[in-house]
N, C-alpha and C positions, 0 to 999 in steps of 0.2 A: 952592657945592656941592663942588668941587675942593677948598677947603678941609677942609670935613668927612671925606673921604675919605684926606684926606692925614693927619687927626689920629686914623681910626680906624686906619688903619694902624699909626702911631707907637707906638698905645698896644697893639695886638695884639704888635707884635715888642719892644716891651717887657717885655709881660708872658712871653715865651717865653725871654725871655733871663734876666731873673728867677729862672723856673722852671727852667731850663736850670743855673742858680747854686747851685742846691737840692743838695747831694753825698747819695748815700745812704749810709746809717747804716753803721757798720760791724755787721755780726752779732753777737746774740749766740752764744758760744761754747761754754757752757755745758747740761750736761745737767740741772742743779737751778738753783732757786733762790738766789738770790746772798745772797738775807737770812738764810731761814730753812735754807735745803737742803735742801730738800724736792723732793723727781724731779719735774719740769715736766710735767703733764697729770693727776700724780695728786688733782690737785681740781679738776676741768674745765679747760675752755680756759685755756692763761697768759694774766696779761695782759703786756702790754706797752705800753714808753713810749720814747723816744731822749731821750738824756741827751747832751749836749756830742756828740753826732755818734756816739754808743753807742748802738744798741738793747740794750734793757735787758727781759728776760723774767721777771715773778716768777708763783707759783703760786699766788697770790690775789691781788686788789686791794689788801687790808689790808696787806701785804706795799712796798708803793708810800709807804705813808705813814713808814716806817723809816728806808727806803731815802731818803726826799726830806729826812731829819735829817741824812745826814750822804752825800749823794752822791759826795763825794770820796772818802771809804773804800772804798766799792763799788767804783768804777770803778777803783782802783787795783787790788783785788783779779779784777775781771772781767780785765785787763789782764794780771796775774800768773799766772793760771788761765793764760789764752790763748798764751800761751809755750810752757807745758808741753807 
């Protein structure tokens, strides 16, 4: 019984520590669209995704699938933007 209790513990501060490991996203920066440029909200809700530790906000879903062709362009330009 001792036993059991010793491995549920292990695996509780485990998984906190884990979760603990988790960094959040950096923000996105941006008031449009990084694909198309399109002003964020003027097609309903963004969506959004985190990309290599970028939250990444586009103004449609359709929009994700562009974006996931060539990722590394984007995020230099989300990067470049965000300077300014």
């Amino acid at each position: 019984m001792k036993t059991i209790f010793s491995l549920i513990a292990a695996l509780t501060l485990s998984a906190i520590v884990c979760h603990a490991d988790e960094a959040k996203p950096k923000p996105y920066p941006l008031a449009v669209c990084i694909v198309s440029g399109e002003k964020l909200g003027t097609m309903g809700k963004p969506a959004v995704i985190v990309k290599d530790g970028q939250e990444v906000q586009f103004c449609c879903k359709s929009c994700i699938k562009d974006f996931e062709k060539e990722p590394e362009k984007f995020l230099k330009e989300i990067a470049a933007k965000s300077k300014k």
